[in-house]
N, C-alpha and C positions, 0 to 999 in steps of 0.2 A: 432635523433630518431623522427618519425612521429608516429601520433597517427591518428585512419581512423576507420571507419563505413562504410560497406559494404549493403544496401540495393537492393535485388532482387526480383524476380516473379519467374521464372524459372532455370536458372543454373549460376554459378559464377565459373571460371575454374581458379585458381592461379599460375604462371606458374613464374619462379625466371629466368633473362635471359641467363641463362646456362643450358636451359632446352632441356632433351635429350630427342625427339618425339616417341623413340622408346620405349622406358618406357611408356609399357601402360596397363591396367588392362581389357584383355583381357576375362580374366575368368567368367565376370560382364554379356555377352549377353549370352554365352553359358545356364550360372546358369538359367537366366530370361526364358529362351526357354525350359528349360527343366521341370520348373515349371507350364511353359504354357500347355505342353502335361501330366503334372503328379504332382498334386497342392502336393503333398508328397516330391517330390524331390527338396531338396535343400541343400546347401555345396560346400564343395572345391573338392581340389584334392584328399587331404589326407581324413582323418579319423573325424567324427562328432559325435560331440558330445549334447547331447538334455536338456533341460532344459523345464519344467512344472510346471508351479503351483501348477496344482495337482498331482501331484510327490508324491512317498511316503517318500523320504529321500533323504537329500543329501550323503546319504552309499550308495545308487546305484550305479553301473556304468557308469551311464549315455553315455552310446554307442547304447540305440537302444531309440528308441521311446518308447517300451513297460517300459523301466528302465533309466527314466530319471530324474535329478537332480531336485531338488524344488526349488533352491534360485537362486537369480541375483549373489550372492556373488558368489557362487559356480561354477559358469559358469564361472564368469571372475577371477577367483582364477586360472580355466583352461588355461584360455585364453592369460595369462603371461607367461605360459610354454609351450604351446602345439608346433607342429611342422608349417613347412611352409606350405601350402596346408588346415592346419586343420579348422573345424568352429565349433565354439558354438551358437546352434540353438537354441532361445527361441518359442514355445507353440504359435500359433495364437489364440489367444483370452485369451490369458493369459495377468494376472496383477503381476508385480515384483516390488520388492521394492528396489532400493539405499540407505543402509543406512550409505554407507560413499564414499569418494575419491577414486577411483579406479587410481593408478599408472600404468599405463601400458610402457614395452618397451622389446617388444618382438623380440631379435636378429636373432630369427632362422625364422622370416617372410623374403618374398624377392617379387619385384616388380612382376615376373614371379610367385611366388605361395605365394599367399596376405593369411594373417591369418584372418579369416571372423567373423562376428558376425553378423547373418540373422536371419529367420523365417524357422518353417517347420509350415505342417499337421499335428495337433493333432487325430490319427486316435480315439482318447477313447472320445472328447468332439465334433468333426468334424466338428468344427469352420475354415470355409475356407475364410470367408472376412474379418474379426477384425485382423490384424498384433497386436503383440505383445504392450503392454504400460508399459514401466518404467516409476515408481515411484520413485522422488528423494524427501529425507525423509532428508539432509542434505544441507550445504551453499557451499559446494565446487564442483568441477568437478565432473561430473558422471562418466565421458571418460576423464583420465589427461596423453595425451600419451607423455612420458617426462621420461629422468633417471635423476638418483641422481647425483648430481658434477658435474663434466665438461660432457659437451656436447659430445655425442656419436651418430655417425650418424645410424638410424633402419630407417626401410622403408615398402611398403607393409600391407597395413590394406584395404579392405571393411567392412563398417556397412552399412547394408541395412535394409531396410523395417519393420522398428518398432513407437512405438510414446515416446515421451522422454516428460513428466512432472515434471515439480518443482511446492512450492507451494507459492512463492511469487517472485514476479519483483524487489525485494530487492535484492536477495541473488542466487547466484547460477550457475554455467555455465553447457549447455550440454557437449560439446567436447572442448578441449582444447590441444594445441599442441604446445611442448617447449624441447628444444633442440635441434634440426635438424632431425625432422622426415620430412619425405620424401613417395611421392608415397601413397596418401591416398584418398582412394573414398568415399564419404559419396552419400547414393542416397536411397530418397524413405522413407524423416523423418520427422515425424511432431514433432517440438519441443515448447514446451508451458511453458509459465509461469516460466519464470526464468527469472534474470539478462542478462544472455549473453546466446544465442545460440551456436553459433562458438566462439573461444577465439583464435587468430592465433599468440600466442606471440615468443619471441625472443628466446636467449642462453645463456649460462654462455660462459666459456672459450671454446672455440673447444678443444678435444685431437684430435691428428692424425687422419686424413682421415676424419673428419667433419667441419661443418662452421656453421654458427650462421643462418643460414637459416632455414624455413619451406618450402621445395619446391615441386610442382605437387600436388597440396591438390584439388579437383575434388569436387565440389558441386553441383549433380545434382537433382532436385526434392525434395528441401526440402522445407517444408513449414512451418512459424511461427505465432504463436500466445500468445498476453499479452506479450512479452518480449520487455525490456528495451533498448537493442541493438540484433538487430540478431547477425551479424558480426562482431565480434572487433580484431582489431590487433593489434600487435605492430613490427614494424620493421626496419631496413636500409634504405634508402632513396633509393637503389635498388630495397628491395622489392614491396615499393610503386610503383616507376614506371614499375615494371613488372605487375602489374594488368592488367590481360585482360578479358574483358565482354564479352558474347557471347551471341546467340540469341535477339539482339535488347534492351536486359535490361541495363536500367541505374546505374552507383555506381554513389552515394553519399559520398561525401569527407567531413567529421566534423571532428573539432579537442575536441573529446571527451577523457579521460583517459581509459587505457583500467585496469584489473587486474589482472596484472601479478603472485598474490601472492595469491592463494586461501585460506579463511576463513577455519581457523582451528576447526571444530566443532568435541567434545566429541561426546561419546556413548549418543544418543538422547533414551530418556524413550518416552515408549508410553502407552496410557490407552484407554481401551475400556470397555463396560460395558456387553460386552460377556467375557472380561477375569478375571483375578485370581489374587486379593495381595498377592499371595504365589509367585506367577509367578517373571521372574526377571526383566519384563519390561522391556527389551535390546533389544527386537525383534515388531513388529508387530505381531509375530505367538506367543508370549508370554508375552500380556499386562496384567497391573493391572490393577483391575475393578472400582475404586473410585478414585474418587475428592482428598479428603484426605491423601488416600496414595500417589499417585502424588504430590499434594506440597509439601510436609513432605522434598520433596527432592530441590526444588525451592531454599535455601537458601544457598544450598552445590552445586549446579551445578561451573562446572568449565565455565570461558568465551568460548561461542559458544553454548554452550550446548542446547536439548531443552526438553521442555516435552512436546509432542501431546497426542490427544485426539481425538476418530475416529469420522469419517464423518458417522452422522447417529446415534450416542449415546446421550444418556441423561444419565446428572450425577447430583449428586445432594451435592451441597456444604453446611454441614450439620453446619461447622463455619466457621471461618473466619482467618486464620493466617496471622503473618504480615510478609511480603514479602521483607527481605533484605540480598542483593549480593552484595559486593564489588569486586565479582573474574569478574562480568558481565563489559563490557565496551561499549563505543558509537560504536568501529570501528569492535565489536565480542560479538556480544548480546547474551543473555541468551531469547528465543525463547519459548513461550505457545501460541501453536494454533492448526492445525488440521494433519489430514492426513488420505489418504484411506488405508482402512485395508488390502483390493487385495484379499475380498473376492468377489468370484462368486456374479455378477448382480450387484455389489457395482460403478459403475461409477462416473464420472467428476458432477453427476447431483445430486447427494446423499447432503440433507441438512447439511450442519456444524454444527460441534457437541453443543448440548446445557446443559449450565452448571448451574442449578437451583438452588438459596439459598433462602430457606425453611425459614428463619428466615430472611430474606430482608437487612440480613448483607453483606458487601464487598465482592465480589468473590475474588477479587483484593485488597489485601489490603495492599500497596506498605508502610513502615515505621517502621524503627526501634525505641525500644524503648530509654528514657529516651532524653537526649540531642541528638539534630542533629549533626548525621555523613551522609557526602554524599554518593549516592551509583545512582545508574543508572546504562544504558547499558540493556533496557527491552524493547523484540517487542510482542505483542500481538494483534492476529489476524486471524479472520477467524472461530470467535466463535459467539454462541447467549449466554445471559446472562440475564436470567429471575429469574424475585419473583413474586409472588401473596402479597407478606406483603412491602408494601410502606414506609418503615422507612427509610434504610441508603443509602449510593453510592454504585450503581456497582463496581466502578472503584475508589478508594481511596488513594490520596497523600499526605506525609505528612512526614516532616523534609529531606526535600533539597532531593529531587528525579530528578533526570536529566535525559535525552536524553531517553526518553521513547515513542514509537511510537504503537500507537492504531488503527490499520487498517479493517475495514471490518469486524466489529462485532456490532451486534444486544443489542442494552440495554434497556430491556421491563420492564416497572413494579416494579422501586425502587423507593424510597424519592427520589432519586436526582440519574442521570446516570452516569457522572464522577466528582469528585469533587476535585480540587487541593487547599490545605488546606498550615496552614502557617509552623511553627517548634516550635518547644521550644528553651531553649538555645542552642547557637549555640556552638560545641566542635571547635578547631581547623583546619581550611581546608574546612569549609564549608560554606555558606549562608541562608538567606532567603527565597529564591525563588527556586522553582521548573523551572528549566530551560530546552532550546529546548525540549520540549513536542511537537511532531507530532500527531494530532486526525484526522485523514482523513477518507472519504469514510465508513463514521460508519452511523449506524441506531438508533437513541434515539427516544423515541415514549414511553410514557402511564407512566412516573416517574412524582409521586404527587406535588416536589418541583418545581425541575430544572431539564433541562437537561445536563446544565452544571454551575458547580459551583466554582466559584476562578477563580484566577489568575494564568499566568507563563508570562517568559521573553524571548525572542528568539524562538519564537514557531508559529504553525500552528494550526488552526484549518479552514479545507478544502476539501468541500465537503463530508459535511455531510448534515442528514434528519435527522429534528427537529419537532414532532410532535408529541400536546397533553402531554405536559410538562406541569407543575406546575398549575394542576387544584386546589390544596388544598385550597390557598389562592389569593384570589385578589389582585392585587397590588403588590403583596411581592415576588410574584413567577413568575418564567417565562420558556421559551425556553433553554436561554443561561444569564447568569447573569453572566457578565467579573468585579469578584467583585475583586478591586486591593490594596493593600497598597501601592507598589512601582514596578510596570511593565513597562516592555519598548521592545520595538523590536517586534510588536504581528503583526500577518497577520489574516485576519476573511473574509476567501474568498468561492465563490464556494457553499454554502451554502442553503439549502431551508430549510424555519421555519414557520407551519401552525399549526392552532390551540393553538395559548398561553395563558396561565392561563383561557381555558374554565369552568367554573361555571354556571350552567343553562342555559347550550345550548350558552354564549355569550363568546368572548375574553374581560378577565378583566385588562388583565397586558401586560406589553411592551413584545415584542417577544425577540431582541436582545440589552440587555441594559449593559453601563458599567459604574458603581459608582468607585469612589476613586481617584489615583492616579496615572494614563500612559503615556508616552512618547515614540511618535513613532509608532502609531498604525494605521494600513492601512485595512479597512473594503469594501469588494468590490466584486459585481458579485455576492451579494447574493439574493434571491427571499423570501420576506416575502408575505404571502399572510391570509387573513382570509375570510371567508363567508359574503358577503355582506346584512347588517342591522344584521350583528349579532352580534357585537362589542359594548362594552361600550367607553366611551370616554377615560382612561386611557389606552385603548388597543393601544397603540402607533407602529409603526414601527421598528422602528434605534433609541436609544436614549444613548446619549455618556453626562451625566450631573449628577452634585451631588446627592446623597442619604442617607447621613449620616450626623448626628448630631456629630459624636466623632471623626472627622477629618475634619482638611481642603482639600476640593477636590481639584484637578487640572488635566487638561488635555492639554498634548501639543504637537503641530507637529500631530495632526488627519489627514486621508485623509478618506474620505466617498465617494465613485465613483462608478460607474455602477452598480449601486443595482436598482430592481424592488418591492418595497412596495404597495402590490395592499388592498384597503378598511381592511386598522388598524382605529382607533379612532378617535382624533379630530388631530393627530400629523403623519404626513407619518416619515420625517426624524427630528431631532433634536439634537442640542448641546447646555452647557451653561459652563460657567469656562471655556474656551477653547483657548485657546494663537497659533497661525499659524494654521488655519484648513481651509481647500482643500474640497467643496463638490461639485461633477462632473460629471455629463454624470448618474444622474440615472434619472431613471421613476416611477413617484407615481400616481399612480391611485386611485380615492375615489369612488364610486357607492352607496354610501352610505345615504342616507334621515334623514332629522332630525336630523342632529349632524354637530356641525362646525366642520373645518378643516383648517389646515394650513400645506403647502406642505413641507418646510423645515422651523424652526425657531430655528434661533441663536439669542441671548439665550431663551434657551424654557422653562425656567422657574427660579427660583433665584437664583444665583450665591454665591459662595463661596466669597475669600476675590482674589483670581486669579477672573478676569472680563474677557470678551469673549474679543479680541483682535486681526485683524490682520485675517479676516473673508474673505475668497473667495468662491463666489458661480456663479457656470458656466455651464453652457451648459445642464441643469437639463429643465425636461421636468412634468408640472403637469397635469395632467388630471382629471376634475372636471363632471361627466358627468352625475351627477341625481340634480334636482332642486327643493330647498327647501330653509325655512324662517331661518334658520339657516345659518349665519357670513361665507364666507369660501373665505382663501387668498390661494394664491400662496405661498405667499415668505413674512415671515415677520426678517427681519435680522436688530437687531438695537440696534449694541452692543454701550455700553456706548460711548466710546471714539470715537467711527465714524471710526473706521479703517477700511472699507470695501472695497471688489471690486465685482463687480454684473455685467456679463455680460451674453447675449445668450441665457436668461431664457424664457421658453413659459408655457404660460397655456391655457387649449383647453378644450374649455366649450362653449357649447349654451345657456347659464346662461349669457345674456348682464351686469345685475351689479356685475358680479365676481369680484375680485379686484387682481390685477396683482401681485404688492409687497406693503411692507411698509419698507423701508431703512431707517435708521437711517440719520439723517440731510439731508434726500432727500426731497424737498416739492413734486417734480414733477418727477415722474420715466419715464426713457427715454425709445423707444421702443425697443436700444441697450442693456436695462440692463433686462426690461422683459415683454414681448409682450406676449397680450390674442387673442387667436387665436379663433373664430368662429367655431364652428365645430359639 
């Protein structure tokens, strides 16, 4: 079995080598031409059927344009049974929503009269340029053209000319084809923001008259965006080499997995602040109006499940429940984030919904009571999360929360924006730590403490904006505080963090700082920057060293690498306690007057009863570029025991008595280990 990735521009034709040329989907130019003379007309041979958003019901008959069908559901309910020739025509400028797996495998299609699914003319709204947009509101196929059991060979589909949305790069396929479907055209689709675009997977057993093939599958004109994989397949070492490219575009061969087994997701609730807690929330055309009512249900969702919240609402989280699921898992998450309503003018540009706690309590307030039991399996994303009252966490963890992913959401205006916290006793089957926590691509900005506070183990935090965090207190507060008891396996990459601990217009406290106890932590690619001359001298850069009086700290196996620290305090980057640590390839710049500085120092300041040890510093670049009576080195590394290695280092200053490094047992620093560059 090979596994492949098909990347195009314009058309991608699949053709299995027993492919008969005279099978061909003729009916495709006739349709187009006849559109062209009469933007109304479009369909097959047979009989069409209409679908509108603004529909009055799906109890119409949905046979004429004047009397057509309101849902996506409802059209492709048709579209399972209808005849060979027949089409379901979705509304141009209409918004539909997928609210679950559409199985399709339609016997009575045939290569000669394809069972369609196109566009018409809305003659009531007379929207003649916007083709149609599905909304996928669900983790699985939107198009899953596949039977049940053994493989039965169908054939004959066109879908043309519509837009296909999901709402994350996690979860989702547009079209999917398994079992031996045969003879399908897709042309004329823009498909966004999903996992997989195309899904071109295999067969179970053949019954009679079929084979474990997908063959004549026709890709012309489709176009994608935000998705994970356009193309995935999986097949026989035949079907591979029957790929043929047409029009001068290149395939791309990666041995990526494909997903053959779509994500099983529950009835998704949704809430909007135009609908009704009376309502039964199963629908989009039927949400509850509150925060409240919504979570109520968080703790009973089955794995997959999700609750959304529309694009363009404001809700207001009046408390704070604690938020624990054991039916949720890592590989079939329980799902709080967004989605469009598919009302009229409501588009892709509509802000993500905002969920306001009026009392600066948790919105998220992830922990069971009493003793730790484990639970996880939680993605949250695609939301703002605002207070005006600076007291608690946005985002709140607490006894053994795992595999939680925080993606592209807004945290304005709390004590602290996400805080992963420790347990109590532990029950049974569980730990200490909050483990694989993904924080990606989020926004923290204007929380009094921190912007992030505690510890996790096997986790990310990547590419996020860090700003104007922990004004309350000098010193104590910061951007990101990686406050640890016992971490390990942590990435801190991708990252930009300005304005930390501002008090009177200055930075008072370290931007990205981690006390305690971790092993294995790699910080890298991230951009700290502050206002120059507007720093106090604790406003540090990077600092990975003790903080606490009621433990012994340590830190081991560090790598600190291609970070950009531009005018922090007296300190760009620094470590102390620190046994094997890697610092590489960053650039610190100071523009700063009147304040000394030191570009990286190991150790930067007193040590636990762990000594810095075993200290590499390479290829780091310092930039010293305003001149003043104030002390400012390069490089001061001079761990106790002299374990060092110092090579490649520059520093570039017009400043002639700069001072390059000071190394521990070095009298005389060579121009190999760190050279002051004129500049």
């Amino acid at each position: 079995m090979k596994n492949f990735i098909m990347a195009f521009a314009v058309s991608v034709v699949l053709l299995s080598c027993t492919t008969d040329q005279s099978k061909k989907l003729d009916v495709v130019g006739q349709i187009n031409q006849d559109m062209i003379k009469n933007p109304s007309a479009a369909g097959g041979t047979g009989t069409n059927y209409y679908v509108c958003d603004d529909g009055n019901d799906d109890a119409n008959d949905g046979l004429s344009e004047e009397t057509p069908w309101k849902s996506f559901a409802k059209g492709m309910s048709k579209f399972k049974s209808m005849n060979a020739g027949d089409a379901v025509l979705f509304c141009r400028g209409g918004v539909f929503t997928s609210l679950k797996s559409e199985v399709i495998a339609n016997f009575n299609c045939s290569v000669d009269a394809p069972c369609i699914i196109s566009d018409y003319y809305n003659p009531v709204s007379q929207v003649e340029d916007a083709i149609p947009l599905i909304i996928s509101q669900h983790s699985g196929h939107v198009f899953s053209f596949q039977d049940k059991g053994n493989a039965d060979h169908d054939e004959g589909y066109l879908l043309e000319n519509f837009n296909l949305k999901g709402s994350s790069i996690e979860s989702g396929t547009g079209v999917f084809f398994y079992n031996d479907v045969d003879d399908v055209q897709l042309s004329n689709i823009a498909i966004s923001s999903l996992k997989i675009g195309i899904n071109i997977g295999g067969a179970n057993t053949p019954n009679e008259g079929s084979n474990k093939l997908n063959e004549r599958i026709t890709v012309s004109e489709v176009t994608q965006e935000n998705l994970k994989y356009f193309i995935l397949g999986v097949g026989a070492a035949e079907l591979l080499s029957s790929l043929t490219v047409v029009d001068s575009v290149v395939a791309v061969i990666e041995p990526e997995p494909a997903v053959a087994v779509p994500v099983k997701l529950g009835g998704p609730y949704f809430v909007c602040d135009t609908g009704d807690d009376a309502n039964s929330g199963l629908s989009p055309y039927s949400p509850w109006r509150t925060y409240s009512k919504a979570m109520q249900y968080f703790n009973s969702l089955k794995a997959g499940e999700s609750i959304s919240f529309c694009r363009g609402g404001v809700f207001y989280a009046e408390g704070s429940p604690r938020l624990y699921n054991t039916k949720c898992t890592a590989a079939n998450v329980c799902r709080v984030g967004d989605y469009y309503s598919g009302i009229k003018g409501s588009g892709s540009t509509t802000e993500r919904p905002k969920l306001i706690s009026s009392t600066g309590a948790a919105v998220f307030n992830f922990q069971d009571p009493g003793n730790a039991d484990q639970d996880g399996g939680y993605l949250i994303e695609n939301l703002i999360l605002e207070s005006n009252v600076a007291t608690k966490a946005a985002i709140f963890l607490f006894n053994d929360v795992d595999d939680l992913t925080v993606r592209n959401v807004k945290i304005d205006g709390f004590g602290i924006g996400i805080q992963s916290a420790a347990t109590n006793t532990l029950n049974e089957g569980s730990n200490s730590k909050n483990e694989r926590i993904i924080f990606e691509k989020n926004e923290i900005v204007n929380n009094s403490a921190q912007g992030w506070l505690g510890e996790c183990s096997d986790c990310v935090i990547a590419s996020n904006h860090f700003e104007n965090n922990g004004y309350a207190k000098a010193s104590l507060d910061h951007n990101l505080y990686f406050a640890a008891k016992d971490a390990s396996n942590v990435l801190i990459k991708n990252n930009t963090f300005k304005k930390s601990t501002h008090i009177n217009g200055y930075c008072q406290g370290v931007s990205l700082v981690v006390h305690g106890k971790v092993k294995y932590m790699t910080i890298e690619n991230n951009l700290v920057e502050e206002e120059v001359n507007k720093v106090g001298n604790g406003c540090w850069g990077i600092a990975v060293d003790p903080g606490y009086n009621s433990m012994d700290e340590s830190f081991e196996n560090i790598v600190i690498r291609g970070n950009t620290v531009i005018n922090t305090g007296n300190l760009g980057i620094g470590c102390a306690s620190c046994l094997n640590v890697v610092i590489e390839n960053n650039t610190i710049i100071s523009e700063n007057s009147d304040i000394g500085f030191t570009g990286v120092g190991v150790p930067n300041r007193e040590e636990d009863s762990l000594l810095s040890s075993n200290i590499t510093v390479r290829n780091n670049k310092v930039i010293l570029s305003s001149i003043s009576n104030k002390l400012k080195f390069g490089f001061k590394i001079v761990p106790e025991d002299g374990s060092l290695t110092v090579n490649n280092n520059k520093v570039y200053s017009d400043y002639s008595d700069i001072l390059c490094a000071i190394l521990q047992g070095v009298d005389t620093v060579q121009d190999d280990q760190c050279m002051v560059v004129q500049d």
